[in-house]
ROKE-291676 format. One record per atom (N, C-alpha, C, CB): x, y, z. Coordinates in steps of 0.001 Angstrom, whole numbers, padded with zeros to 6 digits, always signed. Glycine has a CB too. Layout:
<nodes>
XYZ
...
</nodes>
This chain:
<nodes>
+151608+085146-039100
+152545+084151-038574
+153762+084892-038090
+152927+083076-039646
+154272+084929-036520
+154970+086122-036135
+156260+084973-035785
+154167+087274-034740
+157564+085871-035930
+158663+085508-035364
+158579+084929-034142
+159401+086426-035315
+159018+084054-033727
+159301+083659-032314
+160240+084333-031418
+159715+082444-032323
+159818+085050-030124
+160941+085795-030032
+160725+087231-030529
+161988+085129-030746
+160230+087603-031295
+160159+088829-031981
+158369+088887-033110
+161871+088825-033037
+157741+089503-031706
+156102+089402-031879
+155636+090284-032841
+155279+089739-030587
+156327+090887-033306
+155970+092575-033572
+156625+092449-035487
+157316+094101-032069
+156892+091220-036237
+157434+090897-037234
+156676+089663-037571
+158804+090834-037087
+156316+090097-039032
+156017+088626-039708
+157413+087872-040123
+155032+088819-041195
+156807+086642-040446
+158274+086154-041223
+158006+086547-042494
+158714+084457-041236
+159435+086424-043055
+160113+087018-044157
+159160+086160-045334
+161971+086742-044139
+159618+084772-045394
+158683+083934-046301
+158637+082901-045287
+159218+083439-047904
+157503+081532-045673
+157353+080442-045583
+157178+079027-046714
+156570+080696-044934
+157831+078566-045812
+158088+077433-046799
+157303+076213-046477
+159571+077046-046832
+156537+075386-047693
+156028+073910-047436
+156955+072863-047854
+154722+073622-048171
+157873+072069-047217
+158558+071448-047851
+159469+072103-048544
+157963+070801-048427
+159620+072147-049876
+160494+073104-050499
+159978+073888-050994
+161261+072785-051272
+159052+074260-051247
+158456+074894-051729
+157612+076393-051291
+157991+074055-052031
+158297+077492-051583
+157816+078954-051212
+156382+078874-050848
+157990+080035-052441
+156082+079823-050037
+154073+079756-050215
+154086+080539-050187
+152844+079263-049416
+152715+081156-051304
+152621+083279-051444
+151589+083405-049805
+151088+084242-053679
+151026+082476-049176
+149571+082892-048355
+149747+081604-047823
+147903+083290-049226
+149198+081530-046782
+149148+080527-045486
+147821+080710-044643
+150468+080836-044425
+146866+079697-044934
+145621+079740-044031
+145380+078568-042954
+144401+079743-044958
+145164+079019-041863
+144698+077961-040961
+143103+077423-041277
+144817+078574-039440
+142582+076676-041654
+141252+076666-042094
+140788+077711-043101
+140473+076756-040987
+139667+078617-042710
+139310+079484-043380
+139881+080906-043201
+138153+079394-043275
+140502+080851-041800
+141613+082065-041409
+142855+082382-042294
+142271+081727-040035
+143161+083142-042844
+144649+083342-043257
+145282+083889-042078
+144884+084335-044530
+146827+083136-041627
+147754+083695-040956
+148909+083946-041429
+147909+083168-040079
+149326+084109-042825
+150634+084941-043464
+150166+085027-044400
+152051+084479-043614
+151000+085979-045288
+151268+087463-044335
+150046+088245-043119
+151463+088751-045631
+150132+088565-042555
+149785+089290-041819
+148858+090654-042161
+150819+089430-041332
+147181+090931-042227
+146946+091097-043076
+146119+092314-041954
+146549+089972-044080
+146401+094193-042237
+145809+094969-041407
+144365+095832-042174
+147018+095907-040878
+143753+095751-041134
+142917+096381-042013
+143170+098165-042251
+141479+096021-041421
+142388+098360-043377
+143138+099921-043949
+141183+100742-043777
+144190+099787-046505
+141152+101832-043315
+140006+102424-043472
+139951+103035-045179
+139918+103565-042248
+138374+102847-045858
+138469+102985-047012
+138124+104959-046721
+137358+101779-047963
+137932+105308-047546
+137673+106666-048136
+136634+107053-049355
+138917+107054-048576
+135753+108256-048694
+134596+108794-049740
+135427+109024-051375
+133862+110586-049033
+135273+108591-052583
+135837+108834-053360
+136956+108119-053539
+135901+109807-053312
+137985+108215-054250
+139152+107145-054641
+140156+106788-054158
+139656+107287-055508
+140767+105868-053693
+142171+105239-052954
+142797+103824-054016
+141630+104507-051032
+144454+104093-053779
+144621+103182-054879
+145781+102320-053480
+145384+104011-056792
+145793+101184-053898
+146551+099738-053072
+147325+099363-053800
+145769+098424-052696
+148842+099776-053267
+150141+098726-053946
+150398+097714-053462
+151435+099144-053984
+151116+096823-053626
+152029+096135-052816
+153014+096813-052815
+152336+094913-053112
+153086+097165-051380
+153980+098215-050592
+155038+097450-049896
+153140+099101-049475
+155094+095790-049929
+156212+095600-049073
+157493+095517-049770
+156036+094444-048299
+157807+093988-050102
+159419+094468-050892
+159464+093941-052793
+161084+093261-049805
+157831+094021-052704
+157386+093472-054101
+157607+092191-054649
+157883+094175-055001
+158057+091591-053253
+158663+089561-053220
+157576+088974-053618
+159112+088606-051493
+156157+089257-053183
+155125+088178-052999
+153844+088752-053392
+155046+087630-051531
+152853+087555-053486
+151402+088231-053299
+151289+089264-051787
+150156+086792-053182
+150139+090132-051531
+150137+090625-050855
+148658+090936-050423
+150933+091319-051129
+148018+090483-049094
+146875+090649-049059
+146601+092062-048915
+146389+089888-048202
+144938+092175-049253
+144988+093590-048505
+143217+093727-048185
+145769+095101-049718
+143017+094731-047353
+141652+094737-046783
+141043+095784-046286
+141553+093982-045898
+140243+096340-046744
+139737+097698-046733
+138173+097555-045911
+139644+098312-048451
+138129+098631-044901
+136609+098893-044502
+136312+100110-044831
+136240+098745-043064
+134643+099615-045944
+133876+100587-046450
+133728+101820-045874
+132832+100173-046582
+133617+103286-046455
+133136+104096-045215
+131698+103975-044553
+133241+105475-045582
+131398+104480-043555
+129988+104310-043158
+128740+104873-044402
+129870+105221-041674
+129330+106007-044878
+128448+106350-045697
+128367+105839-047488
+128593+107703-045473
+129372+104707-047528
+129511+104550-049064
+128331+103001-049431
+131581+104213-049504
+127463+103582-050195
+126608+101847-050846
+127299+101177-051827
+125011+101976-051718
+127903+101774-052307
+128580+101404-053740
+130269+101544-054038
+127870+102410-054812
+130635+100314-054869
+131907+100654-055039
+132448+100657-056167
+132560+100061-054421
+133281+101011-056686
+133806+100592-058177
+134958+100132-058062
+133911+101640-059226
+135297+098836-058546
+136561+098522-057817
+137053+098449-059787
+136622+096723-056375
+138640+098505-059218
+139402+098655-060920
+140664+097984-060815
+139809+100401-061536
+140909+097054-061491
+142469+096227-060931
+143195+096038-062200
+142288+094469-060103
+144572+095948-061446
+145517+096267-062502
+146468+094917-062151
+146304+097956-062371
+147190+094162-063120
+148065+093383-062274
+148993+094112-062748
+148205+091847-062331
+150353+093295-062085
+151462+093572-061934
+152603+093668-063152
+151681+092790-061068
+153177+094621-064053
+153959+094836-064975
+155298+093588-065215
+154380+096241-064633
+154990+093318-066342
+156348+091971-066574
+157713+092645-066310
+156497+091236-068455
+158413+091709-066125
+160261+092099-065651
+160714+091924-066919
+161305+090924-064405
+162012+093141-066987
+162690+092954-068459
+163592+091995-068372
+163420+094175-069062
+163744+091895-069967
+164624+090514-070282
+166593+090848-070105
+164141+090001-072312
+167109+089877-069376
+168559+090827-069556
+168979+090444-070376
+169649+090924-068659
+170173+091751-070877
+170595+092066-071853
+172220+090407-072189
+170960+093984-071518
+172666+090978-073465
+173797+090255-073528
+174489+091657-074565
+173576+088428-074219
+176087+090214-074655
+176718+091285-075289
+176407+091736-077096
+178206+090870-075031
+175271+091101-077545
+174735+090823-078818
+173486+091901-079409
+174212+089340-078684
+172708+091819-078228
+171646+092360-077928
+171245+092747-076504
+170878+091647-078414
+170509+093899-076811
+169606+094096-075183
+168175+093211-075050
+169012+095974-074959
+167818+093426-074062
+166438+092659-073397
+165873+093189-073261
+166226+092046-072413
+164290+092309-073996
+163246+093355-074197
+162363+094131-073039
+162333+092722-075003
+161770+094701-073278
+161068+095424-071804
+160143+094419-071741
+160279+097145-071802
+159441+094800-070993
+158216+093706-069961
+156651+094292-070818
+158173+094321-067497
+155931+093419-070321
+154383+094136-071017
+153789+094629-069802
+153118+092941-071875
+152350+094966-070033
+152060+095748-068994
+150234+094905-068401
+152101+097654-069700
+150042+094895-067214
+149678+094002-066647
+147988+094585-067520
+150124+093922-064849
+146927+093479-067171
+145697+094034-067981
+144475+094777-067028
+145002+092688-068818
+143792+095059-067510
+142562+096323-066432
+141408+095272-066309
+141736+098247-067490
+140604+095162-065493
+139382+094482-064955
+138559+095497-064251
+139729+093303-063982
+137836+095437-064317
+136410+096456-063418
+135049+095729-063249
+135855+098001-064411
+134865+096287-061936
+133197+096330-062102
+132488+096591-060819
+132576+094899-062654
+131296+097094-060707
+130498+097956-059766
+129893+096789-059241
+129468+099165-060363
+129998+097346-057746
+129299+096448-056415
+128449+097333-055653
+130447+095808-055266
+127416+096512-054873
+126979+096982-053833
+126442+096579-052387
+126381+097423-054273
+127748+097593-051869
+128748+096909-050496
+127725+096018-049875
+129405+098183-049124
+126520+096461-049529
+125977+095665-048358
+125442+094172-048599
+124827+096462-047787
+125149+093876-049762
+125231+092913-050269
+126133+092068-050718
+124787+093068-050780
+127021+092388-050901
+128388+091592-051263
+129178+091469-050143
+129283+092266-052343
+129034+092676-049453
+130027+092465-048132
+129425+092907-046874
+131411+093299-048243
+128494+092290-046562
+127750+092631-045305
+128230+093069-044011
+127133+091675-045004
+129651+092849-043827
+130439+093334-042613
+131442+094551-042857
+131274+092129-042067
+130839+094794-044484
+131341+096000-045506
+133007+095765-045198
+130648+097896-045012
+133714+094938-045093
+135327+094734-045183
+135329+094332-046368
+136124+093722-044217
+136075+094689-047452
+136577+094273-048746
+138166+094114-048762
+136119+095317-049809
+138537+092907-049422
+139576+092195-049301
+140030+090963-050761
+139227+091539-047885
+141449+091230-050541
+142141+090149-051833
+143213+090117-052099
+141810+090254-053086
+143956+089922-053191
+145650+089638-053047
+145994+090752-054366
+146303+087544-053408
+146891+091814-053776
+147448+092834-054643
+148878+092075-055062
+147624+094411-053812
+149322+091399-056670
+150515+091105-057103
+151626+091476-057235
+150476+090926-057726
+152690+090951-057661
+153982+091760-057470
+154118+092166-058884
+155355+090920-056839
+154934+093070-058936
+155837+092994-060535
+156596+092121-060561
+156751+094118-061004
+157198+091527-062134
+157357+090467-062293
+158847+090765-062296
+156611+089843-063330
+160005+090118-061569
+161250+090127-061453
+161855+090312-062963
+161649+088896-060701
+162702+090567-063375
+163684+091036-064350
+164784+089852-064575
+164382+092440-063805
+165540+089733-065615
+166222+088069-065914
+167218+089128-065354
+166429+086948-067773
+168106+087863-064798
+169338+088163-064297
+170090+086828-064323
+169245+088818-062909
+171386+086380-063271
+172230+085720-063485
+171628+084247-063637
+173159+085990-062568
+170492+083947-062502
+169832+083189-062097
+168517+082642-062568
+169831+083546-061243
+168305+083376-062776
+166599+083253-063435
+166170+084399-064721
+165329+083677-061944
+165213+084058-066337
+164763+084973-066739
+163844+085809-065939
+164382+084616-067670
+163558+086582-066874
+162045+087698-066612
+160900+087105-066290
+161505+088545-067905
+160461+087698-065632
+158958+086520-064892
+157743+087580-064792
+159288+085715-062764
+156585+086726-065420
+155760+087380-065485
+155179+088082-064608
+155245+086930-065880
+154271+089344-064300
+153700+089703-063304
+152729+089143-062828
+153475+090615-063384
+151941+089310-061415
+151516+088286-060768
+149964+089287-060861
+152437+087772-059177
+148775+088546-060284
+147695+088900-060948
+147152+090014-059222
+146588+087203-061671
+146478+090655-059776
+145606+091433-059098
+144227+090840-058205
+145218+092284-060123
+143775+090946-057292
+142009+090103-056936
+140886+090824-055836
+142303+088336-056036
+140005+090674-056148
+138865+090848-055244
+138510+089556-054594
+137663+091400-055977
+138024+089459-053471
+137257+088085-053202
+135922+088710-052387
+138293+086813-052143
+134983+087649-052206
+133751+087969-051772
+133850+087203-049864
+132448+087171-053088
+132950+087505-049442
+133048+086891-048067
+133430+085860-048380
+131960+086776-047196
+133143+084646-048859
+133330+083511-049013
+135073+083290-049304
+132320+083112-050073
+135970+083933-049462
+137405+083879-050050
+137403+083774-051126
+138224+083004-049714
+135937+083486-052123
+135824+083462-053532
+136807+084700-054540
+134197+083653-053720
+136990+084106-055937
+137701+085439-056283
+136399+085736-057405
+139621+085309-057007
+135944+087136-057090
+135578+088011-058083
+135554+088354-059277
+135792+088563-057941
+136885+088874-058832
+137352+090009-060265
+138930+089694-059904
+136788+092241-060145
+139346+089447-061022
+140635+089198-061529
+141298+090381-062304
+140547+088031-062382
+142668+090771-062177
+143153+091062-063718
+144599+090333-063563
+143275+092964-064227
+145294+090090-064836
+146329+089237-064853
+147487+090319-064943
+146235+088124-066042
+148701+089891-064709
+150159+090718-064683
+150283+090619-066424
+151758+089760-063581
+151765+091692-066372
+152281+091757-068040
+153052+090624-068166
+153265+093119-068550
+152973+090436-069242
+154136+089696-069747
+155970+089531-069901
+153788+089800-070629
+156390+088634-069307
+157906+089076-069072
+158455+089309-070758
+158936+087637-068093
+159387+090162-070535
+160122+090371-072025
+159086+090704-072894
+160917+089037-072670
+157638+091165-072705
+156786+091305-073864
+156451+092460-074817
+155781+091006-073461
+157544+093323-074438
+157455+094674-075266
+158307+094285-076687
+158249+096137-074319
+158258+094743-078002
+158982+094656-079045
+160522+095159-079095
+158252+095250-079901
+161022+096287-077769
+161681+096538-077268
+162337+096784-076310
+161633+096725-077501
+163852+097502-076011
+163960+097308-074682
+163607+098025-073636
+164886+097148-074497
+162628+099407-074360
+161652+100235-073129
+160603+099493-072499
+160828+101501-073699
+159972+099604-071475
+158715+098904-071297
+157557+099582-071547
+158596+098443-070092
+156684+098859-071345
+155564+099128-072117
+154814+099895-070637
+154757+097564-072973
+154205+100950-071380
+153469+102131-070477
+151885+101662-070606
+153748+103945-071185
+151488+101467-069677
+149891+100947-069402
+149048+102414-069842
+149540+100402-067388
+148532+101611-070555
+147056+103032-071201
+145928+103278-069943
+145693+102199-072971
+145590+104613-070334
+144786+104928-069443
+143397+104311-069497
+144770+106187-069453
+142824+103882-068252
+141460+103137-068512
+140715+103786-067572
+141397+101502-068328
+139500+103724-068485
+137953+105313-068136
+136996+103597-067867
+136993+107096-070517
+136549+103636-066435
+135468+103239-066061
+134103+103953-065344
+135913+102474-065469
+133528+103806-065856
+131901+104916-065227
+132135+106419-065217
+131395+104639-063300
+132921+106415-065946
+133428+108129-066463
+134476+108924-066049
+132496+109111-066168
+134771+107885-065145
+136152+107692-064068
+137164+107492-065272
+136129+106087-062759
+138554+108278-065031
+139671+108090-065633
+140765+106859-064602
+140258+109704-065850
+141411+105774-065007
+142671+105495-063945
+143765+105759-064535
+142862+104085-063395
+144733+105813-063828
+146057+106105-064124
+146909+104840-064450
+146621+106849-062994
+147761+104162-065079
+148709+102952-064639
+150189+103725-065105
+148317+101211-065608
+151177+102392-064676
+152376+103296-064652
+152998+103492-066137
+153506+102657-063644
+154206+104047-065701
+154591+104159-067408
+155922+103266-067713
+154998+105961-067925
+156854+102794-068425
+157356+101901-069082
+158480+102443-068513
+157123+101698-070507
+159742+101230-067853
+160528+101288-067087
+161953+101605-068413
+160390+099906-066032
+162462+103086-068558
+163479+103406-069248
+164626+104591-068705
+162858+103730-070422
+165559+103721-068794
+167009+104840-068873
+167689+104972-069309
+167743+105067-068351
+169002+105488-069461
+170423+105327-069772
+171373+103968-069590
+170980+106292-069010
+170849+103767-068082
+171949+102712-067455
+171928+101617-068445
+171578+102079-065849
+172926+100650-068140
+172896+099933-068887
+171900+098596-068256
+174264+099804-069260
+171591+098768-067173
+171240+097639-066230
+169625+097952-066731
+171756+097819-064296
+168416+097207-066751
+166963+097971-066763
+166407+098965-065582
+165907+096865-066814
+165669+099834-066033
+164719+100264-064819
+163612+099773-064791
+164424+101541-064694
+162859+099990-063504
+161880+099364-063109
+160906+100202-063989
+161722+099282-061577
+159563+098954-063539
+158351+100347-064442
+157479+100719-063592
+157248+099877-065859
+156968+101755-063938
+156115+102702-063535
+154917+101829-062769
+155651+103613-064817
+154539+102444-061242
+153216+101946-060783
+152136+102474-061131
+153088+101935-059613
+150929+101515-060992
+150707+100438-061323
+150927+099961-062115
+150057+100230-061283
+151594+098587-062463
+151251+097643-064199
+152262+098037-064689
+149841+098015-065398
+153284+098980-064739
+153708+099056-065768
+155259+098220-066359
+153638+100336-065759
+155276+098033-067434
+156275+096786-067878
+158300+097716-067840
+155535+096120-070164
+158763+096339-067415
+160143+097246-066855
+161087+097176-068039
+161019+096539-065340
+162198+097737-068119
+163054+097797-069230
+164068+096973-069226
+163525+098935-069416
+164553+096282-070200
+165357+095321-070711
+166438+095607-070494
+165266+095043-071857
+167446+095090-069979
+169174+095249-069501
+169126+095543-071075
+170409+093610-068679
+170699+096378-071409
+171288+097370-071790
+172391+096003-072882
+171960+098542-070309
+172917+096490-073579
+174014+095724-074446
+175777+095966-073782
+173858+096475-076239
+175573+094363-073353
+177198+094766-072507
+177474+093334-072168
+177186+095953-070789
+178811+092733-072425
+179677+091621-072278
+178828+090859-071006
+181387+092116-071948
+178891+091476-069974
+178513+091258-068620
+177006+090645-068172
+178687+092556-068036
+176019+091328-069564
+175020+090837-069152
+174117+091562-068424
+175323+089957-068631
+174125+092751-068675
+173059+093507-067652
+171598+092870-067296
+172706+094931-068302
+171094+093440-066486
+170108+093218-065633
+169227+093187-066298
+169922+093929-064692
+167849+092928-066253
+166535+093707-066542
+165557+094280-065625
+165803+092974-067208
+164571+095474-065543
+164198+095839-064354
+163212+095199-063739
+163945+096942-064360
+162431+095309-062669
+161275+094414-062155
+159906+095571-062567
+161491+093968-060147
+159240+094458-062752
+157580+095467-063058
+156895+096153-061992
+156259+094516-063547
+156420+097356-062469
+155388+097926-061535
+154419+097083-061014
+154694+098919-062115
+154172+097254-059755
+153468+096526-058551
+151937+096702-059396
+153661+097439-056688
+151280+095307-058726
+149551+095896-059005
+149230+096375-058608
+148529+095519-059005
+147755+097101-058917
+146800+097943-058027
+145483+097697-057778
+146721+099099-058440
+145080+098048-056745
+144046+098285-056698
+143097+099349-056652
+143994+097843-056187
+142071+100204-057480
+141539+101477-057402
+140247+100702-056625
+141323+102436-058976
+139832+101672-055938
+138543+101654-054731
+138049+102759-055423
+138849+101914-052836
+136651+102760-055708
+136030+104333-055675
+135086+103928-054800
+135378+105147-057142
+134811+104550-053598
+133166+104607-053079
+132702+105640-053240
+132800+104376-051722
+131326+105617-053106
+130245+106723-053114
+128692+106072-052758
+130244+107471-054723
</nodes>
């Protein structure tokens, strides 16, 4: 869905009424966001949401010519920390959960394009709003069906105000990586680590510090 006037830009968001929309389809077409296709790769590629971590984010990959098989591995999106007060700090965020499982492309995706919605990290409490959970990870099948799911962390869900560092997860002998737990000095939170990982809790201060936003989801591709 492009600017009017300015062809070469999606819009920023859209709205139904009052209400935000993460995705906008004309029928069975989606036309926002704006959705390019990415060439996949022999062996592993991982998918953030790379834009400003506002929204869901589609994304869409073509198989290589030579891959039958895929292993797909999803991560959602790391919870936002809780902000702080002058009493206490805010806890860090949790960390989004792992989903897997093996396909094979030509059957599942006969035009071998694979596609779905990579989540955001979950915003951090601030003046306006608490910590918000992270948003979920997806596969879909030709049909727009969803697959394979994994869900975001939990806002404020660490016992403290570091965030919580996503464990490493071994599928088909495959190691993945997720991020690590959003911590600093400042008094404000830091963000957490990509993928999944949960952000850190504003700091102890009159004012109210911040909390950070969660690491973006992912998506791992393996073909072969």
């Amino acid at each position: 869905m492009l600017i009017p006037g300015a062809s070469n830009k999606d819009a920023e968001y859209v709205f139904v009424g009052g209400t935000r929309a993460d995705v906008v389809y004309l029928g069975d077409q989606q036309v926002w966001p704006t959705v390019t296709d990415t060439p996949g790769v022999m062996g592993e590629m991982l998918i953030l949401n790379n834009g400003n971590n506002d929204t869901y984010q589609p994304w869409r990959v073509t198989a290589p010519a030579a891959a039958t098989k895929v292993d797909v591995v999803l991560i959602g999106g790391g919870g936002g920390g809780g902000r702080g007060s002058a009493l206490s700090s805010g806890n860090g965020g949790g960390v989004g959960t792992w989903a897997a499982s093996t396909y094979v492309i030509a059957t599942t995706w006969p035009g071998r394009v694979l596609e779905g919605i990579v989540g955001r990290g979950g915003p951090g409490g601030d003046t306006v709003t608490g910590a918000q959970k992270g948003d979920p990870a997806t596969l879909q099948d030709e049909a727009y069906a969803t697959l394979l799911e994994s869900f975001g962390g939990e806002a404020a869900g660490a016992s403290g105000r570091t965030g919580t560092t996503v464990p490493d997860y071994t599928f088909n002998g495959r190691t993945y990586k997720g991020g690590i737990g959003g911590t600093s000095s400042n008094v404000n939170g830091a963000n957490g680590g990509d993928p999944g990982g949960g952000a850190q809790g504003g700091g102890v201060e009159i004012a109210g510090p911040y909390g950070g936003r969660g690491g973006s989801g992912g998506i791992y591709l393996f073909f072969y």
